[in-house]
C-alpha positions as CSV (number, residue, x, y, z in Angstrom):
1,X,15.3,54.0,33.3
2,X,16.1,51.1,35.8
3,X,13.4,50.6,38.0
4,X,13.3,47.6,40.7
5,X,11.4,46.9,43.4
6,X,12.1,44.3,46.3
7,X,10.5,43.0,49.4
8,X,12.6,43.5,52.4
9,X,10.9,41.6,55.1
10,X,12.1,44.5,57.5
11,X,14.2,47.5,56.4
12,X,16.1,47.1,59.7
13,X,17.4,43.6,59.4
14,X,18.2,44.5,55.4
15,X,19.2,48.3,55.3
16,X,23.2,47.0,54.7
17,X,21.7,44.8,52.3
18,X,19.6,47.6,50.6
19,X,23.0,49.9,50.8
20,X,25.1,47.4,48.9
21,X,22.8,46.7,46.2
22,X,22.3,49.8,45.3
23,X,25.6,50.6,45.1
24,X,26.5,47.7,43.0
25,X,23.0,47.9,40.8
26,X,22.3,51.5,41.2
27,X,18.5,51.3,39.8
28,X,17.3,55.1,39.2
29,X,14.1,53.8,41.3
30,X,13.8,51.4,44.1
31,X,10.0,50.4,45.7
32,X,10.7,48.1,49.1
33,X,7.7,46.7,50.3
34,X,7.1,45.1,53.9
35,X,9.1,48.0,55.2
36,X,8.0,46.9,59.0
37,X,9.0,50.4,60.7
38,X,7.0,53.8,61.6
39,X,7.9,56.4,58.7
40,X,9.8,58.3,60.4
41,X,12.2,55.5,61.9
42,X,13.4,54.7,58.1
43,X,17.1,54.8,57.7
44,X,16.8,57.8,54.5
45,X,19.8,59.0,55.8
46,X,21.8,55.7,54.8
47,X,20.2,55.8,51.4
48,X,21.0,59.2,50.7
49,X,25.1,58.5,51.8
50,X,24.5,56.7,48.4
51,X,23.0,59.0,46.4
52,X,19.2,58.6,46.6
53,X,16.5,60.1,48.4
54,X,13.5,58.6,49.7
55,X,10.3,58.6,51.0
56,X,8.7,56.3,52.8
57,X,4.8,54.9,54.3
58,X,5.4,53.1,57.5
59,X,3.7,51.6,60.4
60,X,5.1,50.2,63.6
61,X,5.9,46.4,63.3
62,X,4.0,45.4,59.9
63,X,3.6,46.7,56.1
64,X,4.9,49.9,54.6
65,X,6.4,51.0,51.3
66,X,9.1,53.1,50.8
67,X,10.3,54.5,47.3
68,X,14.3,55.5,46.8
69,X,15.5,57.4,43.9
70,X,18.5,58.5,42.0
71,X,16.3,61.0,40.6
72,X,13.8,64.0,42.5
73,X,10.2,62.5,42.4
74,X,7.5,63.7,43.8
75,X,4.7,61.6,45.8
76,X,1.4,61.9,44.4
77,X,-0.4,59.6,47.0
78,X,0.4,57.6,50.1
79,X,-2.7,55.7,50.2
80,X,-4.8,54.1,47.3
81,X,-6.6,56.5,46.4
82,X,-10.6,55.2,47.2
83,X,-9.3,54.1,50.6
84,X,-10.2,56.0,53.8
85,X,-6.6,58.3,54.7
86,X,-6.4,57.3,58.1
87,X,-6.5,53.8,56.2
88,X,-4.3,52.2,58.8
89,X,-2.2,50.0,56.6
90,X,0.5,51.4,54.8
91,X,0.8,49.3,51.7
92,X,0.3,52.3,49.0
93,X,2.8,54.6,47.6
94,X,2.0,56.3,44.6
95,X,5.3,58.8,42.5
96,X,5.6,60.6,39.5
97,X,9.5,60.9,37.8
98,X,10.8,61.8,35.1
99,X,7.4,62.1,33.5
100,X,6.8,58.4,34.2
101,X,3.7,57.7,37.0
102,X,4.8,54.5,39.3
103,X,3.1,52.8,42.0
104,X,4.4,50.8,44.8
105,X,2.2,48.4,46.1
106,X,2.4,45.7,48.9
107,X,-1.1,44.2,49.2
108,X,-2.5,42.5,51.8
109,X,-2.5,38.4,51.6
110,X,-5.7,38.2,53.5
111,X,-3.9,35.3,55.7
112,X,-3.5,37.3,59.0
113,X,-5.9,37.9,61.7
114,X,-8.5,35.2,60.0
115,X,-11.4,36.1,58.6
116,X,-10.9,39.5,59.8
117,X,-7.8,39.9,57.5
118,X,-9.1,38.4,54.8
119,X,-12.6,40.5,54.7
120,X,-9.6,43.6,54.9
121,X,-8.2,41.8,51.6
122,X,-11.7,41.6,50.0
123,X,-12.5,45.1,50.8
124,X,-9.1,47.0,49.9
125,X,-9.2,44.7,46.2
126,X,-13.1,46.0,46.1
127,X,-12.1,49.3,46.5
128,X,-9.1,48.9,44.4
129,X,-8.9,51.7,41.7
130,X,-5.0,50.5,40.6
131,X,-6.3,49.0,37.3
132,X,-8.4,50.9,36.3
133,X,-6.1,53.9,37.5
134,X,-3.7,52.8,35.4
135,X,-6.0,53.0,32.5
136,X,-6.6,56.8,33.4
137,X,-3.2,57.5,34.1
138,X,-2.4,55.9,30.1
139,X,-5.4,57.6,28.8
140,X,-5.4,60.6,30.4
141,X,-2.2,61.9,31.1
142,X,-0.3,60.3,27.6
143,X,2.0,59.1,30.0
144,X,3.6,55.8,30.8
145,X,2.7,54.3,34.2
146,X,4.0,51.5,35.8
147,X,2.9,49.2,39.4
148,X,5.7,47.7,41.1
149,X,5.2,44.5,43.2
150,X,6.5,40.8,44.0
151,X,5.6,38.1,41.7
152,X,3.1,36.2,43.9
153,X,1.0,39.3,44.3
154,X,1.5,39.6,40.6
155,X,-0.2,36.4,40.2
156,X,-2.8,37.2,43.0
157,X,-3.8,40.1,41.4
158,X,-3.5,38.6,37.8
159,X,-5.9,36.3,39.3
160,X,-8.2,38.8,41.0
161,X,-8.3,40.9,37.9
162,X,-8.6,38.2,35.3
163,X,-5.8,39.2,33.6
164,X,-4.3,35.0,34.0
């Protein structure tokens, strides 16, 4: 399975983008973070001209995930789970296909709106359960799991988490 994930800075100013690499890459799984549109104003239809559905967590202006897929999926959770679900940052999207559990993650950077965004960052790491859902998800299920993310939150998390 070819999964990828990639952070679009705005699926508006990239959705040609978006269509060309996946017709020249085709991974079976896509996860776009910093989608920076509502949910329901994310171009699925171009995706699917190509061959893969979607399904997307937006807000109006910042954040949002999407997933697109080659293969049905099915969402298990569009916010972390241990977060309110009126949470109102869409930076979670959680999918289970073809027997494999993967999570799409854009976390917050903690730089906006001051000390304000960075108590936000605190809090949603606090309540984080993706590492030690991951464990379940291993343990529990037998099943493979997997967290998709850009390489700098890799390494903030890494850091977070002790895992660097």
């Amino acid at each position: 399975m070819k999964i990828a994930t990639w952070n679009v800075n705005s699926i508006r100013q990239r959705e040609g983008h978006v269509k060309r690499w996946l017709e020249r890459v085709q991974p079976d799984l896509l996860f776009l973070q910093e989608i920076k549109c509502e949910t329901a104003a994310f171009p699925a239809l171009t995706f699917q001209a190509v061959g893969y559905q979607s399904d997307a967590v937006g807000q109006k202006a910042y954040n949002g995930v999407a997933v697109l897929s080659r293969m049905p999926f099915q969402v298990v959770h569009r916010t972390l789970p241990g977060l309110p679900e009126d949470d109102a940052q869409s930076r979670y999207i959680e999918v289970e296909a073809a027997g494999l559990t993967v999570i799409g993650i854009y976390l917050p950077n903690g730089n906006s709106r001051g000390e304000e965004g960075f108590a936000y960052k605190l809090a949603w790491m606090a309540t984080s359960t993706c590492v030690p859902r991951m464990r379940i998800l291993r343990r529990v299920r037998c099943r493979p799991a997997m967290r998709c993310f850009g390489p700098r939150l890799a390494l903030d998390i890494a850091g977070c988490c002790g895992w660097g």
